[in-house]
N, C-alpha and C positions, 0 to 999 in steps of 0.2 A: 703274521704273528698270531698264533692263537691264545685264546682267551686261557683255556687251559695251563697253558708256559708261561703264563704272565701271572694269575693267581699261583701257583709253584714259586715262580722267584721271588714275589715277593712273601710268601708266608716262610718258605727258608731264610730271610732277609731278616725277617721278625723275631724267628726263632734263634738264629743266630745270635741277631744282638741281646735278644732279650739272656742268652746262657754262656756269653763269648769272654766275659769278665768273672767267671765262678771258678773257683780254684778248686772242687771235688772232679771225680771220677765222672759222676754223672755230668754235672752240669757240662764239662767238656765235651762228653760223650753227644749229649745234644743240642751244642754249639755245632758239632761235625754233622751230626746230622740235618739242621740247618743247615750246612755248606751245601751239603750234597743235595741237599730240596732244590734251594737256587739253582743250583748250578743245571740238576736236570730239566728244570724250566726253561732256563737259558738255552740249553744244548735244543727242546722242544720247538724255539724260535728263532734256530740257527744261527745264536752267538755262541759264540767259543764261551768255555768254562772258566770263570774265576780259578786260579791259579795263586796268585797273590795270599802271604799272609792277611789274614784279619787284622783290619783296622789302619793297609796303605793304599794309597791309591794308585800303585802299578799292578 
């Protein structure tokens, strides 16, 4: 795991929650892009990509 995929997932983590509840254009816009930080973090430390809507646990 590197250091690098692990600060990635968690600042799209952050970003995410922090915009994941905003009903405009933007705030959505960088909800998703929160996903896709995570997610390329993840991918960086060889877990598969969150897939799942925001906010279940599958």
């Amino acid at each position: 795991m590197s250091v690098e995929g692990k600060i990635k997932e968690a600042a799209g983590y952050v970003k995410e929650e922090a915009f994941e509840n905003g009903k405009s254009a933007e705030s959505q816009r960088k909800a998703q892009e929160g996903r896709d930080l995570r997610n390329e973090g993840r991918i960086e430390d060889g877990k598969a990509p969150k897939t799942s809507k925001p906010g279940t646990e599958n």
